[in-house]
C-alpha positions, 0 to 999 in steps of 0.5 A, a space after each residue: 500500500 502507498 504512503 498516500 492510501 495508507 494515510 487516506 485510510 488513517 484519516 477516513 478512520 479518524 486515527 490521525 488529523 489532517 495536519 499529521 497526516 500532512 506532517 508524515 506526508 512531508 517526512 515521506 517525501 523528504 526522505 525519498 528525495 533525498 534517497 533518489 538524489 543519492 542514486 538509492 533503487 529502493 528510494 520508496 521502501 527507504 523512504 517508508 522504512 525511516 518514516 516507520 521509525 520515525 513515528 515510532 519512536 515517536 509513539 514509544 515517547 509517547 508512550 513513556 510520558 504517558 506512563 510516567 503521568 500517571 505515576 506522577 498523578 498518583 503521587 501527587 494525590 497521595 501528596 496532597 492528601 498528607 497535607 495539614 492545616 494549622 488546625 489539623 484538617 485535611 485539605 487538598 486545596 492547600 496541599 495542592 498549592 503546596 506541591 507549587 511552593 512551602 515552607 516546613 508546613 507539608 512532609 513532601 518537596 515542592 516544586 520550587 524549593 527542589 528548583 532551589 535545590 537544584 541550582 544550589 547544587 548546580 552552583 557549588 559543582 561549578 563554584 570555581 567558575 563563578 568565583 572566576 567569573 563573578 561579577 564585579 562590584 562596581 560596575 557589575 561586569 564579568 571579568 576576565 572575557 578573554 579567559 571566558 572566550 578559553 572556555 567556550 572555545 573548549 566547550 565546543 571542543 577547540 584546544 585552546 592550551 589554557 589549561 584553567 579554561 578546560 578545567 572550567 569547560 569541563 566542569 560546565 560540560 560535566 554539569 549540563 550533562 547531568 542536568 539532560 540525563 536528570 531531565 531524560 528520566 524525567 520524561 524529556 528526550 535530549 539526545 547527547 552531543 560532543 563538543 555541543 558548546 553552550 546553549 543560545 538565550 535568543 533576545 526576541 527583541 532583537 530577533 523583531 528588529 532584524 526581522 525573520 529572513 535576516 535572522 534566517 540569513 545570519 544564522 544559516 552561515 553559522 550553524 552546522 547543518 550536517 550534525 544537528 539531528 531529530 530530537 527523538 529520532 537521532 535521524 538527520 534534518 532533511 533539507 527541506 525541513 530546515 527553512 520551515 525549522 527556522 521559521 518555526 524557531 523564530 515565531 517561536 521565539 518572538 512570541 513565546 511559543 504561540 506561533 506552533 501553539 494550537 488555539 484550544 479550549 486548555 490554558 496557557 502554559 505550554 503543556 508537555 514540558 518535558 518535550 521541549 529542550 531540545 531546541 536549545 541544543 538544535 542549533 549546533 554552530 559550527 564554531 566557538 566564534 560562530 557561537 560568540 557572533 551569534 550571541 552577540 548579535 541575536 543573544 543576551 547577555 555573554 557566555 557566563 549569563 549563558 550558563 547560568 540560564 540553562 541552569 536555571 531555566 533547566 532547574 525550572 523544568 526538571 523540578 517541574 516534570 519530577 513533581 508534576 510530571 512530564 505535563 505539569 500543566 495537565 497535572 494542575 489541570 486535574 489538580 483543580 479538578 479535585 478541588 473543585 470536586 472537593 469543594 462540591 462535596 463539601 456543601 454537603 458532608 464534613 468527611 471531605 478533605 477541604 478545609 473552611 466554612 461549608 458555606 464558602 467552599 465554593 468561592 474559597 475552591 476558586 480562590 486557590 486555583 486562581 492562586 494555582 494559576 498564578 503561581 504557574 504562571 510566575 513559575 514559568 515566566 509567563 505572567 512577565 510576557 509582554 501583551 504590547 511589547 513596545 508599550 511594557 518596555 517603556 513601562 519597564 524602563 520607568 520602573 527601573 529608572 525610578 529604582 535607581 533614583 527611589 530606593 538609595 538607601 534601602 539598606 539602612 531599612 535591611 542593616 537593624 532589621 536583618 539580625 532580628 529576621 536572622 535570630 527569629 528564624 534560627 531559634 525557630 529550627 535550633 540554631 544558636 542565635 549568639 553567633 548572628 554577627 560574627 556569621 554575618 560579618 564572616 560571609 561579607 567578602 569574596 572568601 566567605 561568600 565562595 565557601 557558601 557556594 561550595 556548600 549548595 548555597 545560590 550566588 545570586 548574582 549569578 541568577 542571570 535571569 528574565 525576570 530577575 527577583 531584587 530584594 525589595 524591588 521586585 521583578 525586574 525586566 526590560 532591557 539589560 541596560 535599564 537594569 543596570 541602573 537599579 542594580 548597580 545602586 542596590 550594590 553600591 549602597 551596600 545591600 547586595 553583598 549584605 544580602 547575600 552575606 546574610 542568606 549564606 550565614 544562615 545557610 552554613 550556620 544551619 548546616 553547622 547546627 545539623 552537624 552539632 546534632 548529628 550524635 542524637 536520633 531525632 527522638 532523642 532530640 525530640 525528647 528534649 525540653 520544650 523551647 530548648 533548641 534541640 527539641 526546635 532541631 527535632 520540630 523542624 526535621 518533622 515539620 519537613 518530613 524527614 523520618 527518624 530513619 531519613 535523618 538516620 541515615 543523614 547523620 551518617 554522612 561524612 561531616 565537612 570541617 572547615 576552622 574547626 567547625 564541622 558543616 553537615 552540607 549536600 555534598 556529602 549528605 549525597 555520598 549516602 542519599 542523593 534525594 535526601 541531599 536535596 531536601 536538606 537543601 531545600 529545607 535550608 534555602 526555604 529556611 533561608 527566606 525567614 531568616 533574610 525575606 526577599 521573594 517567594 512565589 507565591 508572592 510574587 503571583 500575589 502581587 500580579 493578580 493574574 496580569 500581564 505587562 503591556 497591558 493598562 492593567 498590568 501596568 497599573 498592577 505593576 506599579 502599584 506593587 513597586 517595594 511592596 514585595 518584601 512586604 508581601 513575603 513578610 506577610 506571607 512567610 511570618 503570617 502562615 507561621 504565626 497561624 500554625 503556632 496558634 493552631 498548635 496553641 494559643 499560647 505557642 501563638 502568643 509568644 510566637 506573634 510577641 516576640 516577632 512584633 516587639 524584636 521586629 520594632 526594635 530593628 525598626 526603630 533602629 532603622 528609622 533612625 538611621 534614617 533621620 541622620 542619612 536625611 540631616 535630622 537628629 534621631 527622633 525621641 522615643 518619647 515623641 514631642 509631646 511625651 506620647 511614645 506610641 507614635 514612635 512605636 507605630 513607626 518602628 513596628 512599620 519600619 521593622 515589620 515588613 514595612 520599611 521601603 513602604 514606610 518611606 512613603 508612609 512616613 519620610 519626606 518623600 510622602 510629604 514633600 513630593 509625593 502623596 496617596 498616589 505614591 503610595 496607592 498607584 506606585 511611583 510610576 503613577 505619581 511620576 507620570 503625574 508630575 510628568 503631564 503636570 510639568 509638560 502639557 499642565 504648564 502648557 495649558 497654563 501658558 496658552 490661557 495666560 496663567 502663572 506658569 513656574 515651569 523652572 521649580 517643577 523641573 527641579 522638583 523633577 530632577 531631585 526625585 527622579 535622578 538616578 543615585 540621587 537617593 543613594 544613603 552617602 550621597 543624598 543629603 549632600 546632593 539635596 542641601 548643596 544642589 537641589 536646595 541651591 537650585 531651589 533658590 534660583 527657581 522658586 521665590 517662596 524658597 526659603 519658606 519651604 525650608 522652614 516648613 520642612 524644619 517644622 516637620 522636623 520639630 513635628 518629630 520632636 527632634 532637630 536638624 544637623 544639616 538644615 534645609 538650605 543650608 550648604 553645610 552642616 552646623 553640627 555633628 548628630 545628636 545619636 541619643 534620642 533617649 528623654 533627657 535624664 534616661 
């Protein structure tokens, strides 16, 4: 039978649609052209023999994902059904959107802490890369490109007598390696390549500008044809099939998978994750300087970023497919369908496992899968796709240009706050809480900060990422140039290195303590004394899952000694059980986010409400939510905490919610007055102006308490004199849009119906809130008092009015001024005690 009657017949049977069967028509007529061009007699037989294959290894991928599905789907329902409220219910709900992301409230791994596992150990496998290869402090660039360049020539097999850079291109290969077996047993089908080089991040904007035949055109002269093969298959790409490949490519690229996505009645979320990868490896360039031209005319980023974004995008996938499957999407699919069914049966029975009023089950049901929704979506990077890109560009470009000129002197809300989250979050697993600065101060600098890596633990300055997380910002995105700006200034104030400090100290110290702990079983350590640490040691283990056999078989690892400490660490702990090693790991960089808040994911989906950039309201969303991140984590992490120990006890719920509310207030009154001096003022008394100290407690609380960058719009001058609700409700980019008409077409308006304009003192207003570093802790106080005020003078007739309503302010604060308001230089030094007289 020919092929055409064989694929008649398939079609009239309903067994294939008419686009597969043109698909295998095309594969057909491929493969006997090219068996007639080589003289072949049996062109037709060979044709149908390859096609044969073709499909079924195909048909057997197939069938394998089907398999491992279903053994996820099975899984994941036993999962879920381990899942415990603070109260002690069953729910699936909750248990679902916990497979997502927790944090010590299920006995299972999530999706991404195992991610975070990942790349922890990605990176301590490649800890002589990054510490090469870091970037640097000031300018925030990788050093050492020539060296770089050695090491992708290696990757791509050229010999380059460097021996440094083979060592690193080996280590590399070694990794990503690794990481495509760990995807292949998930359910993913990367074939092996030698010399395969490093995979290409494409930058879809440039793709636009060139258009799709450039690109088509530049990119054929630089790919090896002749080794690039079907991802399945392992058969080589036909002739014909390489135009239509690029094509694909590109619209796939530029669209984010929707120019080969079929409209359909399913969600976004491209589906089978499992079987994608294999177009980063699809493109084989002919050479390290084929590669290096390509990336620097159609990449992003240089050939370290490279590497760290198949990691991370790797890590995403893998951790992905081994929770959910090789269909995650499916898998939250049939998620949601449970609790939908759950929700319904409660209406009528209490024997269900779905917590909360009866009443409510149903609008509580779409509340949380909306939420598994958006934790998707934020997982994959989908809800940071442009709708218009032109229009969330602009919007991107603002933000960050309103980071770098806003957020200055975040750190002094970080420096008092942070040993305070430090100490909570230790006591809370058993960690001793005396050593918290000497840990800190021991990870500031490169030395330190390369033994946490080797340890598991993420330099995040390596996480070169789309949608990067910033402490205390957000996402960031948009071109790689606007993003230096809010970068660079989160490092030269000092917040960058200390927030990594502070991640990692925890992070050793944690292994540190598991390592103390390690000559008890955990009933013995959970036979200790209530509020002691052992017995907090022996509550965590259990909280994460861990069995008495499970930390067995932990604390038979080799310990790891570095000064005379002993560290329990990943590497080691994976010499007896590599899945124990990584939820260990998971466990601490979880932990971790107590100890230094920055993002989770569930945060950051909280914060987008579903929406997408290039959209009015996704924008609208977007900068509503600018600084408010780190109080959503707080609220989220510290919240959910403080309700399990009320559901464990009133009591425990009391001392727990105490002690955070009066430590967090000190760390923030700490804050605020560093604060005052960085803005020129005395630290405010304790007392308030009129002997009243409940103010000044207020403050302290919002300062420390998850609040302290929106506290600034609260309660610093910035709210006072320049901004206002706006700021506050609508986000910076609202208020500055608004002095931006204001300044233009207002004063325009103005002008043409022959009112007073003051256009000279707008734009300086202007200036002083929006010039990039202008709010730099070192810099600001200077920049306003010489130059700003100055200008002021020159602009502005009623300037010195201003000046002493904003000392009035300050008299408001019950404090007074070092450096007034119009003043070149200061008159004194600081008074630092804000103590009452006689105290």
């Amino acid at each position: 039978m020919t092929i055409d009657n064989c694929l008649t017949s398939a079609l009239d049977q309903g067994d294939i649609t008419e686009r597969e069967a043109a698909w295998i028509k095309n594969m057909y007529d491929g493969y006997r052209r090219k068996a007639k061009a080589k003289g072949t007699a049996t062109a037709d037989t060979d044709a149908q023999a390859k096609t044969a294959k073709r499909l079924a290894a195909e048909a057997a991928q197939k069938r394998r994902r089907t398999l491992l599905q279903a053994q996820a789907q099975k899984r994941v329902v036993a999962d879920t059904l381990t899942y415990r409220t603070a109260g002690g219910d069953q729910d699936i709900a909750e248990g679902s959107i916990a497979l997502l992301e927790h944090y010590g409230t299920a006995p299972f791994q999530s999706m991404e802490g195992l991610r975070k596992s990942i790349v922890g150990r990605a990176h301590a496998e490649l800890s002589e890369l990054l510490q090469k290869f870091e970037r640097t402090a000031f300018l925030g660039r990788t050093p050492d490109t020539a060296d770089l360049d050695n090491v992708v020539r290696e990757a791509f097999g050229e010999g380059t007598k460097d021996p440094a850079a083979k060592a690193l291109s080996d280590a590399w290969l070694r990794v990503a390696d690794g990481l495509r077996q760990r995807f292949n047993r998930a359910g993913g089908n990367i074939g092996k390549l030698e010399n395969w080089g490093l995979p290409q991040a494409h930058d879809p904007n440039a793709l636009l500008r060139a258009g799709k035949q450039t690109w088509k055109d530049a990119i054929r002269g630089r790919i090896d044809l002749g080794r690039m093969r079907h991802a399945v298959t392992g058969d080589e790409i036909l002739d014909d099939e390489i135009d239509a490949i690029l094509d694909r490519i590109w619209g796939d690229i530029v669209t984010n998978g929707w120019a080969s996505r079929e409209p359909s009645q399913v969600a976004n979320g491209r589906g089978a994750v499992a079987a994608q990868h294999a177009d980063h490896r699809f493109l084989i360039f002919k050479s390290s300087d084929d590669w290096l031209a390509y990336q620097r005319d159609f990449g992003q980023g240089n050939a370290f970023a490279a590497m760290m974004n198949h990691i991370n995008r790797m890590a995403r996938d893998i951790a992905a497919i081994e929770r959910l499957g090789p269909n995650p999407h499916a898998m939250l699919t049939f998620l949601k369908q449970q609790i939908e069914k759950a929700a319904a049966a409660r209406l009528t029975d209490d024997a269900v496992p779905f917590a909360g009023w009866r009443s409510r089950a149903v609008s509580r049901a779409r509340g949380k899968m909306s939420a598994i929704d958006n934790m998707w979506e934020a997982y994959r990077g989908n809800s940071e796709v442009a709708v218009d890109t032109q229009v969330a560009t602009g919007f991107a470009i603002t933000r960050n240009w309103l980071t770098s000129s806003i957020l200055g002197s975040a750190v002094l809300s970080a420096v008092p706050t942070d040993p305070i989250y430090q100490t909570l979050a230790r006591r809370f697993v058993g960690i001793p809480a005396l050593s918290t600065m000497r840990d800190l101060a021991g990870q500031i600098g490169k030395s330190g900060r390369m033994e946490g890596v080797r340890s598991g633990l993420i330099l995040d300055s390596a996480m070169h990422t789309f949608g990067t997380q910033a402490r205390y910002i957000g996402t960031l995105s948009g071109p790689q140039w606007s993003q230096m700006l809010p970068d660079r200034v989160l490092a030269w104030q000092g917040l960058t290195a200390w927030t990594q400090a502070g991640r990692h100290s925890f992070g050793l110290s944690f292994q540190g303590m598991l390592a103390d702990r390690a000559g008890k079983s955990l009933a013995e350590l959970g036979e200790a004394k209530a509020d002691t640490l052992e017995k907090a040691t022996a509550n965590a283990l259990e909280r994460w899952g861990f069995t008495p056999e499970d930390w067995d078989a932990i604390r038979k690892s080799k310990v790891h000694k570095r000064d005379g400490a002993t560290f329990l660490r990943p590497q080691e702990i994976a010499d007896v059980d590599e899945t124990l090693a990584e939820r260990v790991l998971e466990m601490i960089l979880q932990e971790t986010e107590f100890a230094v808040p920055s993002s989770t994911l569930r945060g950051r989906a909280f914060t987008k409400f579903g929406s997408r950039p290039g959209t009015l309201w996704g924008e609208v969303v977007r900068s509503a939510a600018m600084f408010k991140s780190f109080a959503v984590t707080y609220m989220l992490l510290y919240g959910s905490r403080a309700w399990r120990q009320f559901g464990a006890s009133r009591a425990a719920g009391a001392r727990y919610v105490s002690a955070v509310t009066l430590t967090t207030a000190m760390g923030g009154a700490v804050s605020l007055w560093l604060k005052d001096v960085a803005a020129g003022r005395d630290p405010r008394p304790i007392m308030g102006k009129d002997g009243n100290p409940l103010p000044f407690a207020g403050q302290a609380y919002m300062q420390g308490g998850g609040f302290g960058i929106v506290g600034d719009f609260l309660l610093g001058d910035l709210n006072r004199f320049g901004g206002g609700l706006s700021s506050m409700v609508g986000g910076p980019v609202i208020d500055t849009l608004t002095d931006f008409i204001g300044l233009t077409l207002g004063n325009g308006i103005q002008f043409a119906s022959g009112d007073t304009t003051n256009t000279a003192e707008e734009a300086r207003r202007f200036l002083q809130k929006n010039f990039p570093g202008r709010s730099l802790w070192f810099a600001r106080l200077a920049y306003d008092r010489m130059l700003m005020d100055n200008l002021r003078r020159w602009t502005d007739p009623k300037a010195e009015k201003a000046f002493q309503r904003r000392s009035r302010y300050v008299g408001d604060l019950g404090t007074d001024t070092w450096w007034s308001p119009g003043q070149n230089l200061p008159e004194r030094a600081p008074d630092l005690d804000p103590l009452p007289p006689g105290t």
